[in-house]
PQR file with spaces between the fields and no chain letter, atoms N, CA, C, O and H, PARSE charges and radii, in Angstrom:
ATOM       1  N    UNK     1     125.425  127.297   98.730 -0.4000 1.5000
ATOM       2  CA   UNK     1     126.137  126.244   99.439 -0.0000 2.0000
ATOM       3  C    UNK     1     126.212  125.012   98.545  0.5500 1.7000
ATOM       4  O    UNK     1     125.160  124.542   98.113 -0.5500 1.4000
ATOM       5  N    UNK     2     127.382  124.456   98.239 -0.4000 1.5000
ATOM       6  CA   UNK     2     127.830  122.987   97.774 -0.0000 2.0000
ATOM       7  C    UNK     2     126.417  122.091   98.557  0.5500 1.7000
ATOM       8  O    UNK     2     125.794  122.354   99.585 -0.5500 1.4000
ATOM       9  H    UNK     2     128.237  124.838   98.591  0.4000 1.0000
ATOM      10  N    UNK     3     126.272  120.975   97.575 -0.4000 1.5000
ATOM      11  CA   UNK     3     125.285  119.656   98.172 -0.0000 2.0000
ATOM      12  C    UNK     3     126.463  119.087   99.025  0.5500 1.7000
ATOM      13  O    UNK     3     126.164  118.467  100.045 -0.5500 1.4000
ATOM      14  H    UNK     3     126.778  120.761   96.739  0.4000 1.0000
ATOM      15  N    UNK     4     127.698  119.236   98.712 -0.4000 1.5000
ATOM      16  CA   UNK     4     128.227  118.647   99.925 -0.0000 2.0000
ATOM      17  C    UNK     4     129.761  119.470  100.480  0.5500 1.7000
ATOM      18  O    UNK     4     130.825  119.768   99.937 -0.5500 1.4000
ATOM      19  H    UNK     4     127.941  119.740   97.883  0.4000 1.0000
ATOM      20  N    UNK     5     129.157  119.625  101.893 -0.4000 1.5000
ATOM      21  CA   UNK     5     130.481  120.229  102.334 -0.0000 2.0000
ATOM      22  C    UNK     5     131.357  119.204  103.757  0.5500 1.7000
ATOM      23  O    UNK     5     130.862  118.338  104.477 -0.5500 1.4000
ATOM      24  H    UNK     5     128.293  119.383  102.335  0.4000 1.0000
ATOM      25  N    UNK     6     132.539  119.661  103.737 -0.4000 1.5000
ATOM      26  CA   UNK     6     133.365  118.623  103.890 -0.0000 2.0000
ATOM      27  C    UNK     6     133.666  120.094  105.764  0.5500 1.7000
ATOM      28  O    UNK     6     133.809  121.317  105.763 -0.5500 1.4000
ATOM      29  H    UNK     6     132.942  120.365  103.152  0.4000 1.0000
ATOM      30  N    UNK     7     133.643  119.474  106.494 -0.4000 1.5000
ATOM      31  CA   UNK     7     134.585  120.309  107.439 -0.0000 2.0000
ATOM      32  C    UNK     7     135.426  119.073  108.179  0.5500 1.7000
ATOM      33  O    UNK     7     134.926  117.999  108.511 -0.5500 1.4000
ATOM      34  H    UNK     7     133.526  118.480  106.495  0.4000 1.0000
ATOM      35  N    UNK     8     136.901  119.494  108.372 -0.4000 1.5000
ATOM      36  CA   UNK     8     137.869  118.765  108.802 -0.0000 2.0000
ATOM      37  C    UNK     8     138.311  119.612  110.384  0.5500 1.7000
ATOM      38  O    UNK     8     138.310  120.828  110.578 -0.5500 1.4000
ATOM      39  H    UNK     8     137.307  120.368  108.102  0.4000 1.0000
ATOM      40  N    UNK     9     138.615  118.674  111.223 -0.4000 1.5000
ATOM      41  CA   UNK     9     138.630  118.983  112.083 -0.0000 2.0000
ATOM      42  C    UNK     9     140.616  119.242  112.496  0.5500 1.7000
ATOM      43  O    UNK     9     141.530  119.451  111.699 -0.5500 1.4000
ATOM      44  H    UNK     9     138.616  117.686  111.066  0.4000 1.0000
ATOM      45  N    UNK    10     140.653  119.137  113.715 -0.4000 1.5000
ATOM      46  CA   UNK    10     142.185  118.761  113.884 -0.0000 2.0000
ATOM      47  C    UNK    10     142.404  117.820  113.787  0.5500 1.7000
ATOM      48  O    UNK    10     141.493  117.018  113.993 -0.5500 1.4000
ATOM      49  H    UNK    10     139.910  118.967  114.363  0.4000 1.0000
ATOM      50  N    UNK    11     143.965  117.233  113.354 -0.4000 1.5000
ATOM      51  CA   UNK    11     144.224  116.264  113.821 -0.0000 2.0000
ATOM      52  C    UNK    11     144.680  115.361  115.780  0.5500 1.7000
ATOM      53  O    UNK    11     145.246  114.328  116.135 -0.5500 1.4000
ATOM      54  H    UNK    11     144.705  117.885  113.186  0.4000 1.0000
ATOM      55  N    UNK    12     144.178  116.239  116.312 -0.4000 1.5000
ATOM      56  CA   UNK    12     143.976  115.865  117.401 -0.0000 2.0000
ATOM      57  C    UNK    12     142.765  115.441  117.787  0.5500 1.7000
ATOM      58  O    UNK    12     142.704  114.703  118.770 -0.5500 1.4000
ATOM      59  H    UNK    12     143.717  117.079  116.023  0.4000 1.0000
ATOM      60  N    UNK    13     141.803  115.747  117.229 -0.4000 1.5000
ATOM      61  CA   UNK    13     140.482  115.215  117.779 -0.0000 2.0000
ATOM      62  C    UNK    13     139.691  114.402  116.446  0.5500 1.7000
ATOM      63  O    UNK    13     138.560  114.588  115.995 -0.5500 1.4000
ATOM      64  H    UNK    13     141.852  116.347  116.431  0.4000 1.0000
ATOM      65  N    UNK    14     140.594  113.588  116.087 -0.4000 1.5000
ATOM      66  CA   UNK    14     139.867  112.454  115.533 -0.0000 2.0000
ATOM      67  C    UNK    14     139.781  111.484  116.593  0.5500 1.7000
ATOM      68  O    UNK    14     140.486  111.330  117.591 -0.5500 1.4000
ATOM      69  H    UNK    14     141.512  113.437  116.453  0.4000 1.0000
ATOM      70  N    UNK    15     139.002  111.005  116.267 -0.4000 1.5000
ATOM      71  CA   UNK    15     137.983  109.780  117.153 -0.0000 2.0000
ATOM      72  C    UNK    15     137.463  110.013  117.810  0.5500 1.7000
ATOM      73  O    UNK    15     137.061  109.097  118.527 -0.5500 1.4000
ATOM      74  H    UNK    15     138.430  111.131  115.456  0.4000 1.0000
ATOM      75  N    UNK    16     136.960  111.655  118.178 -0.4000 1.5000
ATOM      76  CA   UNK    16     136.446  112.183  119.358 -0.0000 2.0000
ATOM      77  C    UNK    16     135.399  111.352  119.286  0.5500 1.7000
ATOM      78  O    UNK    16     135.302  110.670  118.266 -0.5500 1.4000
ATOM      79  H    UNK    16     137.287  112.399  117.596  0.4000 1.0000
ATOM      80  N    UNK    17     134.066  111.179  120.675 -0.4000 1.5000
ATOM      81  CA   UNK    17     132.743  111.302  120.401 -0.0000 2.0000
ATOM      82  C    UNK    17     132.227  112.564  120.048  0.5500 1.7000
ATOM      83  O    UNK    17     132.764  113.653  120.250 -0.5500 1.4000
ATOM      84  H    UNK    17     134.145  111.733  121.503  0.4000 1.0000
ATOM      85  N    UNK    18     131.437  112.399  119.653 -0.4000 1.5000
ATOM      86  CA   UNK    18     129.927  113.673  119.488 -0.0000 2.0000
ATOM      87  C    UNK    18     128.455  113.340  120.006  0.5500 1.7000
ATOM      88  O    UNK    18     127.806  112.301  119.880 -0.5500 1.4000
ATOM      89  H    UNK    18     131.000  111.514  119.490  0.4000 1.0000
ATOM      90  N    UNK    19     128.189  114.331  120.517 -0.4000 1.5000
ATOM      91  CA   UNK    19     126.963  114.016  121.111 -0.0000 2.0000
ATOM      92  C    UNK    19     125.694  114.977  119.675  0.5500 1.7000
ATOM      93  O    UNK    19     125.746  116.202  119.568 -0.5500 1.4000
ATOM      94  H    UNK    19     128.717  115.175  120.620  0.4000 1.0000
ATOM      95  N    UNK    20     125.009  114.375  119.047 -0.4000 1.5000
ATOM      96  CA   UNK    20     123.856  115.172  118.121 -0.0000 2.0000
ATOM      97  C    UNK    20     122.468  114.971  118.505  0.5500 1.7000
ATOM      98  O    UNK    20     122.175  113.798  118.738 -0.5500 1.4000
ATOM      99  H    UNK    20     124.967  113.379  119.135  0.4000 1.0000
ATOM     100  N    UNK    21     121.936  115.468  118.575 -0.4000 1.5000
ATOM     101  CA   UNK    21     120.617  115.509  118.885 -0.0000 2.0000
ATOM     102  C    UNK    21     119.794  116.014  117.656  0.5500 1.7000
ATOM     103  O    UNK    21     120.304  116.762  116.821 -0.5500 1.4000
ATOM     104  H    UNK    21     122.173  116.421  118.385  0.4000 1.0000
ATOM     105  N    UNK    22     118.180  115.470  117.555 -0.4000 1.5000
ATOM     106  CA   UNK    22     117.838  115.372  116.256 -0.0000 2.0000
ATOM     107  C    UNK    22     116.506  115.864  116.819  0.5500 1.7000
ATOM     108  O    UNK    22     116.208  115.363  117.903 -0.5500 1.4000
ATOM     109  H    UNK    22     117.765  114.863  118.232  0.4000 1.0000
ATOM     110  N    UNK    23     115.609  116.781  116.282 -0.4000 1.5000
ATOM     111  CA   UNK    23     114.638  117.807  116.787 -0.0000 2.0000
ATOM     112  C    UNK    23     113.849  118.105  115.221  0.5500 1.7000
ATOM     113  O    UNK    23     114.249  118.871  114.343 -0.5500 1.4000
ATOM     114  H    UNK    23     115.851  117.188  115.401  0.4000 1.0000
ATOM     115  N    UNK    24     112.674  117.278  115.204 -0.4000 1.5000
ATOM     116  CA   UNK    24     111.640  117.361  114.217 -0.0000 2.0000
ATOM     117  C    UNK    24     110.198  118.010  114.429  0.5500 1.7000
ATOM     118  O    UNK    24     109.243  117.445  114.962 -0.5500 1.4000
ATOM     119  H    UNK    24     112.350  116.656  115.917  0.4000 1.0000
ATOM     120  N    UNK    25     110.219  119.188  113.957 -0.4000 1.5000
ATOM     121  CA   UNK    25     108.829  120.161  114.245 -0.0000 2.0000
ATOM     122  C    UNK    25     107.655  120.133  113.651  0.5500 1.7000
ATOM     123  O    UNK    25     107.348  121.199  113.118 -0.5500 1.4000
ATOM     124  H    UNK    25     110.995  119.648  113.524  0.4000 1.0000
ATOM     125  N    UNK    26     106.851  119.227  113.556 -0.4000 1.5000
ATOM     126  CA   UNK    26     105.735  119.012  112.533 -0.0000 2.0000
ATOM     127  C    UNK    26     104.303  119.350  112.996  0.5500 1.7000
ATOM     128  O    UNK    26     103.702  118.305  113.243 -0.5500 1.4000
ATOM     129  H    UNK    26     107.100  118.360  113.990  0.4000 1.0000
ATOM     130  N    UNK    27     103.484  120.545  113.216 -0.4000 1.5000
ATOM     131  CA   UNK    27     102.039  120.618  113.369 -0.0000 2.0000
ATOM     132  C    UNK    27     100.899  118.598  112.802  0.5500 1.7000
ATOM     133  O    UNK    27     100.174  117.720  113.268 -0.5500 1.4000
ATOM     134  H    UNK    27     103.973  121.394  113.015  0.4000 1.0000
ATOM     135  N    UNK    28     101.660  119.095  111.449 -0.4000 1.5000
ATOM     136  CA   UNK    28     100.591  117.640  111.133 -0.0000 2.0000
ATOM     137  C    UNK    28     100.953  116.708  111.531  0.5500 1.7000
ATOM     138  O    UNK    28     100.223  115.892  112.093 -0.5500 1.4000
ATOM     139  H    UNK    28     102.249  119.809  111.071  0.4000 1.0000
ATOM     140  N    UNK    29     102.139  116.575  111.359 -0.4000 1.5000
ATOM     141  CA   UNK    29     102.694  114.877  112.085 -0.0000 2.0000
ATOM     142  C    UNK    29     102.506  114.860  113.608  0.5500 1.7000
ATOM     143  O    UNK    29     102.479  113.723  114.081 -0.5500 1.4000
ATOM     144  H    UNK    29     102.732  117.238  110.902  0.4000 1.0000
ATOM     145  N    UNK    30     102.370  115.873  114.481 -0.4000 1.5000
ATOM     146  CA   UNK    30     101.900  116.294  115.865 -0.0000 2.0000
ATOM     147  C    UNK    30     100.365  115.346  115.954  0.5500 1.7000
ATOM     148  O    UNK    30     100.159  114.474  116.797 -0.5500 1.4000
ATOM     149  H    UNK    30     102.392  116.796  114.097  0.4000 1.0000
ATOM     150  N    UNK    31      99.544  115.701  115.041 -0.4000 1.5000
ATOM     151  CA   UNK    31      98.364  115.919  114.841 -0.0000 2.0000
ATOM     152  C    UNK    31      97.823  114.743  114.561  0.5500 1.7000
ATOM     153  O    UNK    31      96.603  114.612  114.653 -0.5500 1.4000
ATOM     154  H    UNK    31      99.711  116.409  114.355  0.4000 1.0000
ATOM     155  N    UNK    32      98.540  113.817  114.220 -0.4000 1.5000
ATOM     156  CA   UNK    32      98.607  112.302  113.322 -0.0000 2.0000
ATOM     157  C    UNK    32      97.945  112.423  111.928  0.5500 1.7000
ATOM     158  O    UNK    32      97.137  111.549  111.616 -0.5500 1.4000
ATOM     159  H    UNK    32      99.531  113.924  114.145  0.4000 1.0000
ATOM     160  N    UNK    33      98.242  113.526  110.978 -0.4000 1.5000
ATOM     161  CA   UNK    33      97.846  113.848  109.814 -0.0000 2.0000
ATOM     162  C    UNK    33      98.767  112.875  108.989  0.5500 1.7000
ATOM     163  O    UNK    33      98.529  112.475  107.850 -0.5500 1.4000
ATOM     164  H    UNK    33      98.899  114.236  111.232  0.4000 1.0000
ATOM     165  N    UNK    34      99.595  112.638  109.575 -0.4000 1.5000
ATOM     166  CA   UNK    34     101.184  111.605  108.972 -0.0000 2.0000
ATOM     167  C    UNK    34     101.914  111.196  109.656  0.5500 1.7000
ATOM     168  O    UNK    34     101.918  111.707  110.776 -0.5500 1.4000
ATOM     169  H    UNK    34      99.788  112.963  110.501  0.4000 1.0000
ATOM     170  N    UNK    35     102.719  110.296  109.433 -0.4000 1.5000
ATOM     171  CA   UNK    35     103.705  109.909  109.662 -0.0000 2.0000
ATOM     172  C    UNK    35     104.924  110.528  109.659  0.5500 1.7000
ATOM     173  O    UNK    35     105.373  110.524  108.513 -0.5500 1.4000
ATOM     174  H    UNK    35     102.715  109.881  108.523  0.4000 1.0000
ATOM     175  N    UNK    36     105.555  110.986  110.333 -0.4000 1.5000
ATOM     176  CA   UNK    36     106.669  111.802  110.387 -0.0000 2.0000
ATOM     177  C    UNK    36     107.923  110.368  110.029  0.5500 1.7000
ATOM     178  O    UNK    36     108.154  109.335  110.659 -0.5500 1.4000
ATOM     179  H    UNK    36     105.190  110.990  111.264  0.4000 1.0000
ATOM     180  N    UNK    37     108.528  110.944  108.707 -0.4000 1.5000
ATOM     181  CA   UNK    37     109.639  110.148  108.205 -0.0000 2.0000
ATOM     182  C    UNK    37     110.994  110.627  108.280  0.5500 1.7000
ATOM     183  O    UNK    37     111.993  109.925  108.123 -0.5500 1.4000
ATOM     184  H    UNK    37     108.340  111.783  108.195  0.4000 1.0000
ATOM     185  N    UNK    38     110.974  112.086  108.573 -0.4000 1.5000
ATOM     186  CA   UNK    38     112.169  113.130  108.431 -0.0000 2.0000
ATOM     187  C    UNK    38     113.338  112.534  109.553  0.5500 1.7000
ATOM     188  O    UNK    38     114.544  112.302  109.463 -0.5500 1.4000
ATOM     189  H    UNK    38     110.163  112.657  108.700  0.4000 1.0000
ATOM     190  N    UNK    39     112.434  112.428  110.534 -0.4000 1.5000
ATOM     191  CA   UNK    39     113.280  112.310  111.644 -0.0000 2.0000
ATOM     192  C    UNK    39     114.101  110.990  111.826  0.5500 1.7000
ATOM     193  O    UNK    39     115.239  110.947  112.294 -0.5500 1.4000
ATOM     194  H    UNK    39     111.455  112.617  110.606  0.4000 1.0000
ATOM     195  N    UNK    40     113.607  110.268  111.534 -0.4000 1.5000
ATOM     196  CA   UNK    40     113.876  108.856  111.452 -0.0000 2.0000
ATOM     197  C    UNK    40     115.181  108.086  110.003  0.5500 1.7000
ATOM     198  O    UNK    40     115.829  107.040  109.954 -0.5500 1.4000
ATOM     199  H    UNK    40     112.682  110.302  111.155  0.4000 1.0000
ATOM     200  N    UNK    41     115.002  109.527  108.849 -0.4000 1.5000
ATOM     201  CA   UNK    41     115.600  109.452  108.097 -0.0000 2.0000
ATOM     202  C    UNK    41     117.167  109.778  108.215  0.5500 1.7000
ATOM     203  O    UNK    41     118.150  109.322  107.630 -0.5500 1.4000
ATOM     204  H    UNK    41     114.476  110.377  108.888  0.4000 1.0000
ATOM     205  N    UNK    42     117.020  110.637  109.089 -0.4000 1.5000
ATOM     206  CA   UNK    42     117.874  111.595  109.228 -0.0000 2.0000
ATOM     207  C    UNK    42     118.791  110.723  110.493  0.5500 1.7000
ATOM     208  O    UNK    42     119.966  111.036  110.686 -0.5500 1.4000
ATOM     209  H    UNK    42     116.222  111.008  109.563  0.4000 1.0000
ATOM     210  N    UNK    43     118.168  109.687  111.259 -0.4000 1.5000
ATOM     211  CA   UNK    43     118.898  109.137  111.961 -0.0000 2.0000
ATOM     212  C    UNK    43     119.232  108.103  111.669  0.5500 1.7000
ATOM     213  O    UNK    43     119.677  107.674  112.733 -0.5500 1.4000
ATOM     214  H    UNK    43     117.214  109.433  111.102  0.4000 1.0000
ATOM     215  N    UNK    44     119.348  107.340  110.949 -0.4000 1.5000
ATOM     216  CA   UNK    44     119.427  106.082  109.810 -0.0000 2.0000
ATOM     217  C    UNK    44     120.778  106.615  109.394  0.5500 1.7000
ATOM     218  O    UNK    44     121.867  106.103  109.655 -0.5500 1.4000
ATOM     219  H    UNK    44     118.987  107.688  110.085  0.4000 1.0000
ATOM     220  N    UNK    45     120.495  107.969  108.555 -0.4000 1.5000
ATOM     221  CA   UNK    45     121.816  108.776  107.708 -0.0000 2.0000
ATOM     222  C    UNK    45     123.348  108.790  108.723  0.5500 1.7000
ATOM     223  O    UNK    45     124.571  108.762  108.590 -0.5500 1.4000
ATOM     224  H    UNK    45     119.611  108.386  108.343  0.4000 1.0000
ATOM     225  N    UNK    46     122.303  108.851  109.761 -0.4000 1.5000
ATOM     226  CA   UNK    46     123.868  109.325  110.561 -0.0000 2.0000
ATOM     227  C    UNK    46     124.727  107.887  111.253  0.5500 1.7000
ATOM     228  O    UNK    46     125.805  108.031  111.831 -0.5500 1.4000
ATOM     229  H    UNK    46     121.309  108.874  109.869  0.4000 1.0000
């Protein structure tokens, strides 16, 4: 897979909303072994 892939939608559904939901699975970060950064990164990105 390309580092970056492009998907285009119709031109009818630009400006749609989207609803994403963001789901981070960590035993240690559960555990307070760390700080879980993934998740937080990943919602910043978007």
């Amino acid at each position: 897979m390309d580092a970056v892939t492009t998907i285009e939608g119709r031109p009818d559904n630009v400006g749609e909303m989207a609803k994403i939901g963001i789901l981070v699975a960590s035993d240690r970060a559960s555990s307070n072994e760390y700080q879980d950064e993934g998740g937080p990164a990943i919602l910043q990105f978007l």
